[in-house]
N, CA, C and O atoms as CSV, one atom per row, in Angstrom:
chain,resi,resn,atom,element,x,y,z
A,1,UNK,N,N,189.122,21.973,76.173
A,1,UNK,CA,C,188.236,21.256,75.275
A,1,UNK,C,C,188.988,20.410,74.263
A,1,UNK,O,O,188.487,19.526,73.570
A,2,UNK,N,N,190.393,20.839,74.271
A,2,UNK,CA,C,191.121,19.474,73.502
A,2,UNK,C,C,191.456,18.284,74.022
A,2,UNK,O,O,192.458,17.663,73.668
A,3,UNK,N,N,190.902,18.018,74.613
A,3,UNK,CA,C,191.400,16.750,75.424
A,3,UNK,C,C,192.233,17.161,77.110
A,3,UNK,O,O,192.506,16.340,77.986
A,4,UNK,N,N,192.471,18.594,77.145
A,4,UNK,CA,C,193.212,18.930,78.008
A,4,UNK,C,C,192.913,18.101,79.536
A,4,UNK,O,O,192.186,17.110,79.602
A,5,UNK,N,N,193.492,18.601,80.511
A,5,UNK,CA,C,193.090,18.170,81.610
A,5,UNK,C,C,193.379,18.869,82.960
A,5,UNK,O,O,193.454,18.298,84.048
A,6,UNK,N,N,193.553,20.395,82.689
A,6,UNK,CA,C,193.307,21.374,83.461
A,6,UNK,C,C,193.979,22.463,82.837
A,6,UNK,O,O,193.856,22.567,81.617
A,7,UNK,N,N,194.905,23.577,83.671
A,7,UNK,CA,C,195.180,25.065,83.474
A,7,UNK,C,C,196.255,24.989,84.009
A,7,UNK,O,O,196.287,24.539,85.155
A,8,UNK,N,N,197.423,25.382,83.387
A,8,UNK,CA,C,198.423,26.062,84.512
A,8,UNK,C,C,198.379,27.655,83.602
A,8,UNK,O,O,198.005,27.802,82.439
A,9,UNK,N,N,198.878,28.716,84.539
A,9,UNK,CA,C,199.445,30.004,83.795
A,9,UNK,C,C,200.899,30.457,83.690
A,9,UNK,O,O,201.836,30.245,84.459
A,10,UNK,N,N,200.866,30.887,82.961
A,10,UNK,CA,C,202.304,31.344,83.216
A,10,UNK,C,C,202.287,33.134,82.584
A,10,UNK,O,O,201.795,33.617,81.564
A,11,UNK,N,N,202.946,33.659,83.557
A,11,UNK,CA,C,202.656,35.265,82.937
A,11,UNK,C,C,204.604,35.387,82.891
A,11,UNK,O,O,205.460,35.932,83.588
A,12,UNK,N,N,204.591,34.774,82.000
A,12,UNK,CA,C,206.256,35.538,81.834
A,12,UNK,C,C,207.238,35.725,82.349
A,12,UNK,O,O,207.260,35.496,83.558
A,13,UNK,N,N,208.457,36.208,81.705
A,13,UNK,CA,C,209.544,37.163,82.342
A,13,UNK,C,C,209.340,38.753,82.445
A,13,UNK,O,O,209.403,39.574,83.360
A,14,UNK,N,N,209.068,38.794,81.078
A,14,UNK,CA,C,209.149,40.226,80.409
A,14,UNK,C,C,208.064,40.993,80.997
A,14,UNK,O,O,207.713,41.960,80.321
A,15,UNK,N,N,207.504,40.817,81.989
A,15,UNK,CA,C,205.973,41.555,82.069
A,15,UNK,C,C,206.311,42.431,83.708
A,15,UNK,O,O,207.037,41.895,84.546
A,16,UNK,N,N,205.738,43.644,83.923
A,16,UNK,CA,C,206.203,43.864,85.488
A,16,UNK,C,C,205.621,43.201,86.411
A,16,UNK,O,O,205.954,43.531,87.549
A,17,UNK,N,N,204.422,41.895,86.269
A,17,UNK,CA,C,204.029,41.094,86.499
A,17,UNK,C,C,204.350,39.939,86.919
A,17,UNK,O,O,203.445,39.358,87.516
A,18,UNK,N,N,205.167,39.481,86.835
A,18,UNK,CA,C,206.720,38.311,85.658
A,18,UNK,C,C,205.347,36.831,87.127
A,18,UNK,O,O,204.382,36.907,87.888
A,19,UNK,N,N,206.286,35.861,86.607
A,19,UNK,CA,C,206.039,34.763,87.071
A,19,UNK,C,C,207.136,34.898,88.911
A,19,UNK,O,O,206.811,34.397,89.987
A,20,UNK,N,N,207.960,35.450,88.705
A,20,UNK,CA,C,208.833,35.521,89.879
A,20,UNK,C,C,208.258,36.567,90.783
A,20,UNK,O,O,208.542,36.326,91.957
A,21,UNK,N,N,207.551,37.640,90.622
A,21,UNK,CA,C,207.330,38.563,90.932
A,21,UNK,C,C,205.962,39.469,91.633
A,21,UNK,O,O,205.521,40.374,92.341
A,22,UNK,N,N,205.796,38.448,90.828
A,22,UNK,CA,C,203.727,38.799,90.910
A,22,UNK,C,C,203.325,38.630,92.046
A,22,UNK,O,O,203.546,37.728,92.854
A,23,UNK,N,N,202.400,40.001,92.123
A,23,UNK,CA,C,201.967,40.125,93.423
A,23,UNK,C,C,200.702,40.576,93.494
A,23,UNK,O,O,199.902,40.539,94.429
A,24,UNK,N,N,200.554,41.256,91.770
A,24,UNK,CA,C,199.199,41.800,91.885
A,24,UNK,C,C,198.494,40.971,90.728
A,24,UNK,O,O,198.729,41.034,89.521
A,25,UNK,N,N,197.531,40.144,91.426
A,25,UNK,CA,C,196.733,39.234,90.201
A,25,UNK,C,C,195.649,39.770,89.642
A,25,UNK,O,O,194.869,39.188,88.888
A,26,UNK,N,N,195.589,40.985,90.040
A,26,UNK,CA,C,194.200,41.708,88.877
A,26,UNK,C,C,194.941,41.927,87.914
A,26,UNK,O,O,194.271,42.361,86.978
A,27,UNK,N,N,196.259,41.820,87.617
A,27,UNK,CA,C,196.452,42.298,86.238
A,27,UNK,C,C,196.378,40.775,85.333
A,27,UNK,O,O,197.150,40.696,84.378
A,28,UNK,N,N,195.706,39.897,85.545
A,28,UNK,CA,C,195.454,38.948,84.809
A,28,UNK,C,C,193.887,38.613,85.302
A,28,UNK,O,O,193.550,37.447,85.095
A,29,UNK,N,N,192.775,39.575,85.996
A,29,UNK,CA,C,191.795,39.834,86.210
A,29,UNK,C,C,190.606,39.041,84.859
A,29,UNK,O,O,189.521,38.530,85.135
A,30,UNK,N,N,191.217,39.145,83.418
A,30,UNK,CA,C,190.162,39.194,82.993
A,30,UNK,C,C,190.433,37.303,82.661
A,30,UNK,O,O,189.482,36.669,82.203
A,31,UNK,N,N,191.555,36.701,82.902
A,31,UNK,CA,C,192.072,35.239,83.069
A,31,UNK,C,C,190.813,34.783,82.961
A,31,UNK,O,O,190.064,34.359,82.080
A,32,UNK,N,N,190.787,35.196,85.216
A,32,UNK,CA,C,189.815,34.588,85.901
A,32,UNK,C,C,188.417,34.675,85.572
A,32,UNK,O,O,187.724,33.696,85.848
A,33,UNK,N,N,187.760,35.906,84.906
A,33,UNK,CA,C,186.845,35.898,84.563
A,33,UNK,C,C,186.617,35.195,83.032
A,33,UNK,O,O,185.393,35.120,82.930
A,34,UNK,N,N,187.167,34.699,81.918
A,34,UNK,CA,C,187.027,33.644,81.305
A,34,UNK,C,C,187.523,32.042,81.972
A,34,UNK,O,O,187.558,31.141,81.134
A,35,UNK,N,N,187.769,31.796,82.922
A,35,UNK,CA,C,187.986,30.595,83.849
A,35,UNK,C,C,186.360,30.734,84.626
A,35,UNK,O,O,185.974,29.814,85.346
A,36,UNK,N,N,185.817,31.501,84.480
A,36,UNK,CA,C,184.662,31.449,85.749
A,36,UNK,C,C,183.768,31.366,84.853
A,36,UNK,O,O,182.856,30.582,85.116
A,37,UNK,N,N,183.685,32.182,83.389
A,37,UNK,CA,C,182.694,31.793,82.120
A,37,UNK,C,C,182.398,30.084,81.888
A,37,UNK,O,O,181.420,29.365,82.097
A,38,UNK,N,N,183.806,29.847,81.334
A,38,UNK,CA,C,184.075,28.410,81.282
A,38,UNK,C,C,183.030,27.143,81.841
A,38,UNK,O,O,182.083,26.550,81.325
A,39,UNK,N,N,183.936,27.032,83.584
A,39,UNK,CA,C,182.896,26.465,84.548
A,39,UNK,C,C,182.113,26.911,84.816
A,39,UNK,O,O,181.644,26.001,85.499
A,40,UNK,N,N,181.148,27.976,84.917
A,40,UNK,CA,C,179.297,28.042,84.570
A,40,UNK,C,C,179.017,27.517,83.456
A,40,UNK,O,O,178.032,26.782,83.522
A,41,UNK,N,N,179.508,27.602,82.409
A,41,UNK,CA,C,178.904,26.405,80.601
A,41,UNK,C,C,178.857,25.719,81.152
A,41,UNK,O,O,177.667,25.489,81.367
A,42,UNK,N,N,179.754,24.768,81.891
A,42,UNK,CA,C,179.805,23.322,81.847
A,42,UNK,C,C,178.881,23.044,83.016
A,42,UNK,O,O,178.037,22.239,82.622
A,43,UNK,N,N,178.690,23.345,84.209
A,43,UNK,CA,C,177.653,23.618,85.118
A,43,UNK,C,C,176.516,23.476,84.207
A,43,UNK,O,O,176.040,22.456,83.710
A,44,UNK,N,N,176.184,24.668,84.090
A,44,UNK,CA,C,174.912,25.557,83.562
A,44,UNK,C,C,174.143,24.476,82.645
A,44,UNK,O,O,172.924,24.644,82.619
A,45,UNK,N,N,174.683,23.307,81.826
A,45,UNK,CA,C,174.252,23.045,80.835
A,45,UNK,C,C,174.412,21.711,80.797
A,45,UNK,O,O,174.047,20.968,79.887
A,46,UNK,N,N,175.162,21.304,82.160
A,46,UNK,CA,C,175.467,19.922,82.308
A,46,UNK,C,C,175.943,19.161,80.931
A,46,UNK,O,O,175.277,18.270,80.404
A,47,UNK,N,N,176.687,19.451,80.635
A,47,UNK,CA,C,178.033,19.021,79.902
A,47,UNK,C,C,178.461,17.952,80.503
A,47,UNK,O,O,178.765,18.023,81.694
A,48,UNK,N,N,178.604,16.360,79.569
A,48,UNK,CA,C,179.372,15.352,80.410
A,48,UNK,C,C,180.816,15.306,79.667
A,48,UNK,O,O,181.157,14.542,78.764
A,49,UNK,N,N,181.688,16.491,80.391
A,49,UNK,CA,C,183.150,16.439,79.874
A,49,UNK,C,C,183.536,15.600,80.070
A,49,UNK,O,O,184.372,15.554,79.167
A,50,UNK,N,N,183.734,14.079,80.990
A,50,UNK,CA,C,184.348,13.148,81.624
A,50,UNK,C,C,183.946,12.047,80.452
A,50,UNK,O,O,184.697,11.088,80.276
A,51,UNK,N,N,182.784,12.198,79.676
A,51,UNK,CA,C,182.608,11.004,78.887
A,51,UNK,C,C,182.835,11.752,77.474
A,51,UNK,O,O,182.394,11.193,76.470
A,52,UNK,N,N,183.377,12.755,77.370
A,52,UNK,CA,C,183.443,13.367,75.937
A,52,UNK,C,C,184.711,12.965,75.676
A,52,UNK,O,O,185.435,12.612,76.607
A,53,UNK,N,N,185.195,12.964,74.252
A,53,UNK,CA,C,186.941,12.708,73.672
A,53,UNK,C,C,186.928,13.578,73.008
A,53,UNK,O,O,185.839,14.080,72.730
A,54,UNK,N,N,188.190,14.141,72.455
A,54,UNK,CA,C,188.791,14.814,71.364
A,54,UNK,C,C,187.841,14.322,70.129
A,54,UNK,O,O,187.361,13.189,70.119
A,55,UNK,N,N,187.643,15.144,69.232
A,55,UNK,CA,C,187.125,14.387,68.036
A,55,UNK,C,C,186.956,15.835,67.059
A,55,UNK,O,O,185.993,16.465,66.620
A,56,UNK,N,N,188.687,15.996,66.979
A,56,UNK,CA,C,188.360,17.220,65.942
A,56,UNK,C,C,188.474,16.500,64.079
A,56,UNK,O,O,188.212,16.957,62.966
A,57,UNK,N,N,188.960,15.304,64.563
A,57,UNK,CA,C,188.391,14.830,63.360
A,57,UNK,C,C,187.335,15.261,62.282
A,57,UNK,O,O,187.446,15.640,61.116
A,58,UNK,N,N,185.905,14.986,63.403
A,58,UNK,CA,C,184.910,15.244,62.710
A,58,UNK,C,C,184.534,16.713,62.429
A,58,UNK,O,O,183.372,16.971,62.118
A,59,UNK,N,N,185.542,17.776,62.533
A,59,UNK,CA,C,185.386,19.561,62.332
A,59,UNK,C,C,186.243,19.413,61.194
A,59,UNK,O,O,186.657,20.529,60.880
A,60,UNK,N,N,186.792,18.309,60.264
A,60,UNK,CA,C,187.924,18.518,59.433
A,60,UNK,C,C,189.691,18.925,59.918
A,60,UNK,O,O,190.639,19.044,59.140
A,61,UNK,N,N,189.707,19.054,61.223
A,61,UNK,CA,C,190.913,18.994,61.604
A,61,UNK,C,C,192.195,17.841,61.946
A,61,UNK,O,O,193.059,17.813,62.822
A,62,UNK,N,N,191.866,16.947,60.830
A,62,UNK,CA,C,192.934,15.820,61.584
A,62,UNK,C,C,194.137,16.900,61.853
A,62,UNK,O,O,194.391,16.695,63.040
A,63,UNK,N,N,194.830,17.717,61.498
A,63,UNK,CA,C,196.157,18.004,62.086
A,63,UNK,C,C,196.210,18.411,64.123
A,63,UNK,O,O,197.005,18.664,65.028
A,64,UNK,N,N,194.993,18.251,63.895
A,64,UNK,CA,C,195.041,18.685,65.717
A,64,UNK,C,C,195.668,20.075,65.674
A,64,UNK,O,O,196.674,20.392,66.310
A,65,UNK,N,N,195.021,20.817,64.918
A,65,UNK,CA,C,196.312,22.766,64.917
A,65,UNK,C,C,194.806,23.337,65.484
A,65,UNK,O,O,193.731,22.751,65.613
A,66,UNK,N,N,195.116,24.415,65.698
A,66,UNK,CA,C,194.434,25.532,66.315
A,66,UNK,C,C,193.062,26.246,65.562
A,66,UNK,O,O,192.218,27.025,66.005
A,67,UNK,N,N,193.217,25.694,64.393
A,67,UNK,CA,C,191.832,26.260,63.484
A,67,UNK,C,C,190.799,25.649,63.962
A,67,UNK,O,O,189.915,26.505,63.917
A,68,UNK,N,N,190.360,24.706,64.390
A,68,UNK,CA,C,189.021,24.851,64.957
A,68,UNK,C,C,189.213,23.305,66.214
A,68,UNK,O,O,190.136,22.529,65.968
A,69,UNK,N,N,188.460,23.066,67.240
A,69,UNK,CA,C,188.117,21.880,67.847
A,69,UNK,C,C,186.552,21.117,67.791
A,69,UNK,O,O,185.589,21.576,67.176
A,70,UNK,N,N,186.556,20.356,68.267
A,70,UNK,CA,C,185.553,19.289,68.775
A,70,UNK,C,C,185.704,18.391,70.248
A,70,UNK,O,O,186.689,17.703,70.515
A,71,UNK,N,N,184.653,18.538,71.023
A,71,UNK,CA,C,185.258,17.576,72.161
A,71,UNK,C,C,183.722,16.909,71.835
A,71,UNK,O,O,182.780,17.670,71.614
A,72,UNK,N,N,183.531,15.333,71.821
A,72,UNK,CA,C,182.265,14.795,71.475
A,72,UNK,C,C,181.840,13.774,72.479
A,72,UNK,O,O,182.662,13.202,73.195
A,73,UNK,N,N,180.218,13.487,72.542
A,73,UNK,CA,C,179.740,12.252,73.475
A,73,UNK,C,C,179.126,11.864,72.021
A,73,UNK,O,O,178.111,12.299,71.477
A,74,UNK,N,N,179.968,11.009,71.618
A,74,UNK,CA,C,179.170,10.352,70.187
A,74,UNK,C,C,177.782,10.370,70.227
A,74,UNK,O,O,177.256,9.927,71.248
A,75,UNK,N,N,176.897,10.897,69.101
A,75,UNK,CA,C,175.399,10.521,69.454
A,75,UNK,C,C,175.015,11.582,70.062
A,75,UNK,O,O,174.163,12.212,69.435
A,76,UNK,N,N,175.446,12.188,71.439
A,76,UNK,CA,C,174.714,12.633,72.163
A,76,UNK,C,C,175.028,14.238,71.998
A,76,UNK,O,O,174.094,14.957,71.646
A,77,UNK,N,N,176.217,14.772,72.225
A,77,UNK,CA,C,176.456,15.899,72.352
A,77,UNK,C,C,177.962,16.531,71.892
A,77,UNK,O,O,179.066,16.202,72.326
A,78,UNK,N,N,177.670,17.434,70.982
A,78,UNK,CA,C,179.343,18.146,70.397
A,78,UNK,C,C,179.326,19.610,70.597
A,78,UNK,O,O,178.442,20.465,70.543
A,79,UNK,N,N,180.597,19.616,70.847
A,79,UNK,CA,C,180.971,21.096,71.329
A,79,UNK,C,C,182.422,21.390,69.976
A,79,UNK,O,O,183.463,20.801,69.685
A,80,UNK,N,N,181.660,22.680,69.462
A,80,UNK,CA,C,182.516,22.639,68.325
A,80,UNK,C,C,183.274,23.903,68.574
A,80,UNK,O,O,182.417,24.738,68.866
A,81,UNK,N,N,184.169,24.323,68.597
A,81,UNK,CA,C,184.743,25.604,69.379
A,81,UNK,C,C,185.554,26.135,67.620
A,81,UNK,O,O,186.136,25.480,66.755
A,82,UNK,N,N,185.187,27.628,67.747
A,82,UNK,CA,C,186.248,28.296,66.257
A,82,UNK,C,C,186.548,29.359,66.860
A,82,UNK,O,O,185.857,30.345,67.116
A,83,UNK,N,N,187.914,29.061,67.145
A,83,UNK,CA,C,188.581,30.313,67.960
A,83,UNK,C,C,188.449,31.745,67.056
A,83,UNK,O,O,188.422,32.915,67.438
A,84,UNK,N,N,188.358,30.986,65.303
A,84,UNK,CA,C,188.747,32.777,64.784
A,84,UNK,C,C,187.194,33.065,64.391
A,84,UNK,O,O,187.116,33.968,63.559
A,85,UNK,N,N,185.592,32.370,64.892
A,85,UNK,CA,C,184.580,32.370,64.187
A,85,UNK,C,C,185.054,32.006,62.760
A,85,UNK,O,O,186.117,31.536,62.355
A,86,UNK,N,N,183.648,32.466,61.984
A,86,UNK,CA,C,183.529,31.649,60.662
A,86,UNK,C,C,182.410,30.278,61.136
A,86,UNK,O,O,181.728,30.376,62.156
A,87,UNK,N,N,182.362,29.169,60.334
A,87,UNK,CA,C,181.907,28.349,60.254
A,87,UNK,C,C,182.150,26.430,59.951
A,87,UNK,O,O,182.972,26.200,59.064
A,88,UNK,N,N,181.706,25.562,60.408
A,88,UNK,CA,C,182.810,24.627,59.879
A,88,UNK,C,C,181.281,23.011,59.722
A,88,UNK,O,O,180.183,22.945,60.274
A,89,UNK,N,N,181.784,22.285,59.011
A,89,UNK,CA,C,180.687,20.906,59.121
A,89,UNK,C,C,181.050,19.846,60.334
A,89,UNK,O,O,182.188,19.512,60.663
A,90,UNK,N,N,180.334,19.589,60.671
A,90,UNK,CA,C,180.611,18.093,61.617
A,90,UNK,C,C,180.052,17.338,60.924
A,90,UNK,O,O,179.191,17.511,60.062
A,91,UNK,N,N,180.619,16.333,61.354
A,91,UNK,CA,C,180.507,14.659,60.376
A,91,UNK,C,C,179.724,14.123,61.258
A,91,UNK,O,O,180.047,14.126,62.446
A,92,UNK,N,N,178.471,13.528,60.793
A,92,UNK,CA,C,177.370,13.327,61.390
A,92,UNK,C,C,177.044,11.858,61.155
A,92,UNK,O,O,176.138,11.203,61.670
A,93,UNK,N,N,178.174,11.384,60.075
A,93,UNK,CA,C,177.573,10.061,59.372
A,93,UNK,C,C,177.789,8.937,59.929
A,93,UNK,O,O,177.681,7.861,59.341
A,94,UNK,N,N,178.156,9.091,61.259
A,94,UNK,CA,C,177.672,7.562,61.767
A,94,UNK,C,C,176.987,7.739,62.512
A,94,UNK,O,O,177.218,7.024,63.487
A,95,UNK,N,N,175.956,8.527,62.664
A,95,UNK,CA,C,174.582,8.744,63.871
A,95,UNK,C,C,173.546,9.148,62.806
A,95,UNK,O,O,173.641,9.522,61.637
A,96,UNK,N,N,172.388,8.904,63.756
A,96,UNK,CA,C,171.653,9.427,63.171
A,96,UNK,C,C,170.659,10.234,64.077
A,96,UNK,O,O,170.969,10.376,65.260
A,97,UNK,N,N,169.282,10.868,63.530
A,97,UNK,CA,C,168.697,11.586,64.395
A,97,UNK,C,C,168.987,13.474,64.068
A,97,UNK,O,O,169.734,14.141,63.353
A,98,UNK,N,N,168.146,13.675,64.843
A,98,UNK,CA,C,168.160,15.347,64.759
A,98,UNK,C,C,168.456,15.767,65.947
A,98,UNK,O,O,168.071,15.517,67.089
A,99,UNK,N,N,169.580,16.782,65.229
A,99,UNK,CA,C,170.476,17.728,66.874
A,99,UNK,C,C,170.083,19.548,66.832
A,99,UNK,O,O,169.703,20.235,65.884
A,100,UNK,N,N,170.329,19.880,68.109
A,100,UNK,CA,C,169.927,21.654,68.107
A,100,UNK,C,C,171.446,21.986,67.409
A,100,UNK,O,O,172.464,21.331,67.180
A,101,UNK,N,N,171.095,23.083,67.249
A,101,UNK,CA,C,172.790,24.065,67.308
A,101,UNK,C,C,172.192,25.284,68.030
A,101,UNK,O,O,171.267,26.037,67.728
A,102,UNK,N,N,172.894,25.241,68.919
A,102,UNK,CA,C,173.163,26.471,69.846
A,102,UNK,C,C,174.684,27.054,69.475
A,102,UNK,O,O,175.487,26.509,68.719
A,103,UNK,N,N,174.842,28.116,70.095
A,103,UNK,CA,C,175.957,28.648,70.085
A,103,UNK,C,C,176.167,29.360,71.580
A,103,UNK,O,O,175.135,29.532,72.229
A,104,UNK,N,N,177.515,29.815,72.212
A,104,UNK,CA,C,177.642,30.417,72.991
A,104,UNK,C,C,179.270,31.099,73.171
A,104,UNK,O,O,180.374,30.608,72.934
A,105,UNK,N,N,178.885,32.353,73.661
A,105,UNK,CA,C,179.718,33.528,73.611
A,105,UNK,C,C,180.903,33.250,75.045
A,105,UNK,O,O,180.672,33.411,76.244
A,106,UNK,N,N,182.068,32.831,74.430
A,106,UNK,CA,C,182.796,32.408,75.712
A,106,UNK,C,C,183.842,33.121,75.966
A,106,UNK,O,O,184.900,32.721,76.453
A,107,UNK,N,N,183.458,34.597,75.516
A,107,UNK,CA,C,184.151,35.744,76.056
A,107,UNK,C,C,182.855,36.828,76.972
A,107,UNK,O,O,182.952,38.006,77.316
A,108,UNK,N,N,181.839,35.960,77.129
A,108,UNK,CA,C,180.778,37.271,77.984
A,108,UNK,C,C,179.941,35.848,78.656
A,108,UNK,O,O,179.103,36.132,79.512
A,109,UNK,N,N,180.060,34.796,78.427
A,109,UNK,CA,C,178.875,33.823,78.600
A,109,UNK,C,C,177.468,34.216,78.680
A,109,UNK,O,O,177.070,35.121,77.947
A,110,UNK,N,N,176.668,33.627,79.501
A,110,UNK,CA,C,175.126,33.679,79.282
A,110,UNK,C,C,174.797,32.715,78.632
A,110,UNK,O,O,175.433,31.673,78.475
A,111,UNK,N,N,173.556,33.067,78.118
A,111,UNK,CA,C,172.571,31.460,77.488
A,111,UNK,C,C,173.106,31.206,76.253
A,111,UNK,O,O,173.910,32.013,75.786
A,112,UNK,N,N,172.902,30.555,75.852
A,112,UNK,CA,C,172.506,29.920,74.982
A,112,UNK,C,C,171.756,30.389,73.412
A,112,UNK,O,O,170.621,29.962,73.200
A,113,UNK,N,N,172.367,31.182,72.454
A,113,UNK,CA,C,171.654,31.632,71.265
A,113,UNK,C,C,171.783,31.103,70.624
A,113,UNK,O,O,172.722,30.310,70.692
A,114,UNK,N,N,170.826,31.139,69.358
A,114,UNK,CA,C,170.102,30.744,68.076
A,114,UNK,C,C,171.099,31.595,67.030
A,114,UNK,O,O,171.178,32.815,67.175
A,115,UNK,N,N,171.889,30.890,65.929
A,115,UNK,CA,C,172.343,31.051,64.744
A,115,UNK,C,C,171.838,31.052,63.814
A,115,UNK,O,O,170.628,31.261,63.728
A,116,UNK,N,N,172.817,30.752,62.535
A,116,UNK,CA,C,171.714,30.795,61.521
A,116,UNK,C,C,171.254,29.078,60.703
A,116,UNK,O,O,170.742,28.934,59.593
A,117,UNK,N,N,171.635,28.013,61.658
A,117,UNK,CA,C,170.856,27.049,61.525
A,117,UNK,C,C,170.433,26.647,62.501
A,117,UNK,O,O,170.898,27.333,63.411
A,118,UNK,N,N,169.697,25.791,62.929
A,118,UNK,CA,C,169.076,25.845,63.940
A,118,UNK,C,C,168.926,24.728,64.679
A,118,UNK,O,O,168.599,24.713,65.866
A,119,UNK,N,N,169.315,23.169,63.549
A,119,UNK,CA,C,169.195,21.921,63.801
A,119,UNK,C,C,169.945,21.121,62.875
A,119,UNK,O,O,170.395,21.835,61.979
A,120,UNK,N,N,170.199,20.121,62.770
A,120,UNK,CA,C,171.210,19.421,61.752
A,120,UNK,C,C,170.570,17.928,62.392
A,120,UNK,O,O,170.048,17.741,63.491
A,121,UNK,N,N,170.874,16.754,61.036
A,121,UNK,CA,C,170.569,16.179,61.029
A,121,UNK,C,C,171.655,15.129,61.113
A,121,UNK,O,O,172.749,15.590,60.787
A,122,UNK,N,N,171.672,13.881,61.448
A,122,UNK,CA,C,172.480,12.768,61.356
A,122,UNK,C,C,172.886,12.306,60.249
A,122,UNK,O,O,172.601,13.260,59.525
A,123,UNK,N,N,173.459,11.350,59.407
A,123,UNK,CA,C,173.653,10.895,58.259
A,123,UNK,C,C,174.452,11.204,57.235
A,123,UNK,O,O,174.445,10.540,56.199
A,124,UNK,N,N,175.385,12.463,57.461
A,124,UNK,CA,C,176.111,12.955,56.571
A,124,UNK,C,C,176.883,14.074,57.483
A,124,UNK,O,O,176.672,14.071,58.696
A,125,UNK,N,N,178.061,15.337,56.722
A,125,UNK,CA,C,178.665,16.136,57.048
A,125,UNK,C,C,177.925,17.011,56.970
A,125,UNK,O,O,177.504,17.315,55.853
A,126,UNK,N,N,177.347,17.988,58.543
A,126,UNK,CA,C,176.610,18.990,58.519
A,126,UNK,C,C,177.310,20.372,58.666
A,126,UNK,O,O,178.270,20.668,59.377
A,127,UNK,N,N,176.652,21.072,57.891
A,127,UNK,CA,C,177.011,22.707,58.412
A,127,UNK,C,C,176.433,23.486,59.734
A,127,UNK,O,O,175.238,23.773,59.804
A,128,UNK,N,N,177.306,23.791,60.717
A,128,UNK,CA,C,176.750,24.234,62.032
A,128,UNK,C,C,176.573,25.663,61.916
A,128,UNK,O,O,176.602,26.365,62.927
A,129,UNK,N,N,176.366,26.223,60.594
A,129,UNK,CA,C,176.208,27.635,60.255
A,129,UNK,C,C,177.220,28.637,60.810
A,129,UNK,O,O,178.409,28.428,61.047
A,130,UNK,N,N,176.320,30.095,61.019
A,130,UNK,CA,C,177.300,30.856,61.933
A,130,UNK,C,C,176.486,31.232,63.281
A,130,UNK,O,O,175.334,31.053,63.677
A,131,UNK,N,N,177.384,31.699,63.669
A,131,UNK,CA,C,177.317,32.603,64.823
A,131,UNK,C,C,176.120,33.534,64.816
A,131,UNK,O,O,175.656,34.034,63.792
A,132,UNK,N,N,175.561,33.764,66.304
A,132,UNK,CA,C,174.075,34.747,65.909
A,132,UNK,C,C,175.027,36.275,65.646
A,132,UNK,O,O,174.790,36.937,64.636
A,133,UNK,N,N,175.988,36.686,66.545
A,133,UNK,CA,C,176.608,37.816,65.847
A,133,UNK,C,C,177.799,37.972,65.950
A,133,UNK,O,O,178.178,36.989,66.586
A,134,UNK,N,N,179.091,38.918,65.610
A,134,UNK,CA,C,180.000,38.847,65.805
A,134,UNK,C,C,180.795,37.596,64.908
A,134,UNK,O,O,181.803,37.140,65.447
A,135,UNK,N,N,180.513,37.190,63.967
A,135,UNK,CA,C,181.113,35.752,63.037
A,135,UNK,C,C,182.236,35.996,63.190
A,135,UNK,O,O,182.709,34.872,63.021
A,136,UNK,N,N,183.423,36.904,63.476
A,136,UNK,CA,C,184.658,36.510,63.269
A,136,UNK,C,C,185.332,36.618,64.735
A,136,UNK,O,O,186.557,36.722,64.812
A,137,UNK,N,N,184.496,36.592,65.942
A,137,UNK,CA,C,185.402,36.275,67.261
A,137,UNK,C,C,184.609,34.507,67.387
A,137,UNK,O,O,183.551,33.951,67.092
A,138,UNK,N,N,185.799,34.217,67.955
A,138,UNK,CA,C,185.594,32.878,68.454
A,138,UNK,C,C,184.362,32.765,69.380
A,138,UNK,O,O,184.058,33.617,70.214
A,139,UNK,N,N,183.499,31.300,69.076
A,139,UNK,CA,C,182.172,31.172,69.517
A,139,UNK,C,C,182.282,29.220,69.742
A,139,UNK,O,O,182.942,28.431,69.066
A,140,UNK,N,N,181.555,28.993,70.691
A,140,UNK,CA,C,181.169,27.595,70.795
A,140,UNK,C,C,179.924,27.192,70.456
A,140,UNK,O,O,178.954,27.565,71.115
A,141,UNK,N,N,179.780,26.230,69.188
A,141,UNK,CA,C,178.683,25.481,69.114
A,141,UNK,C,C,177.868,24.565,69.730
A,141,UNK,O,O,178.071,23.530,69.096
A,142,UNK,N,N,176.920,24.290,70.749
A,142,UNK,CA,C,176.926,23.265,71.076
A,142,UNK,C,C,175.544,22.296,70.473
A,142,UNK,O,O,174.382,22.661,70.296
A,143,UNK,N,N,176.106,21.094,70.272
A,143,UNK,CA,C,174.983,20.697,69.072
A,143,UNK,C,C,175.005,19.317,69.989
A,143,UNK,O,O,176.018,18.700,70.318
A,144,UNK,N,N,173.282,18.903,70.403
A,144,UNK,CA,C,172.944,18.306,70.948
A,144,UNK,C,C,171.969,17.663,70.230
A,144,UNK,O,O,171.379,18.036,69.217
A,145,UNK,N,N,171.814,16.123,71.209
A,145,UNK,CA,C,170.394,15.743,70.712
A,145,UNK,C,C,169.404,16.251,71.438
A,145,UNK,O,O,168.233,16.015,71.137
């Protein structure tokens, strides 16, 4: 969701696992099952990743560091990701219009829940609230029109 443009893994030296060695891939079992969460969101919900950009700008991150992302379809659709939970504003002020906030759990996936705002508006820096539970594991916002 940073702009990336796929996955490689790497499991180490140090592991009895190692990158040279590996033979048994269930011990990185639960990888694949956040790789399989992942692509059902983007499926599930038809996400246009191909027309979205980086835009952690608008989460307050110009340093591009690890405290929070944004991948955006200006206008249309933002995906606000906070790896440590908590809460953060998106900058709304060059659109306008009214967006949902959803959230979703991208350590169990499933639908789509209700936080504690519910909609945000265009025209200024909005608060995407929190998380429906769990506020301090990482959660994805997704705030649509």
């Amino acid at each position: 969701m940073a702009g990336g443009a796929g996955v490689e893994y790497y499991f180490g030296y140090k592991l009895p696992q190692n990158d040279l060695l590996c033979e048994d891939f269930r011990s990185r079992d639960q990888s694949w099952d956040f790789a399989r969460i992942a692509l059902e969101f983007f499926q599930t919900h038809k996400i246009p990743f191909w027309e979205m950009k980086n835009a952690d700008a608008l989460v307050g991150n110009t340093r591009n560091d690890n405290s929070r992302y944004c991948l955006a379809k200006a206008g249309e659709v933002y995906l606000v990701f906070l790896p440590n939970g908590g809460t953060t504003e998106l900058d709304l002020t060059a659109v306008s219009g009214a967006f949902t906030v959803r959230w979703f759990n991208p350590r169990q996936g499933g639908t789509l829940q209700t936080g504690s705002v519910k909609s945000v508006n265009g025209g200024g820096s909005r608060s995407v609230g929190q998380a429906p539970q769990d506020a301090e594991a990482d959660w994805l916002a997704v705030i649509r029109r």
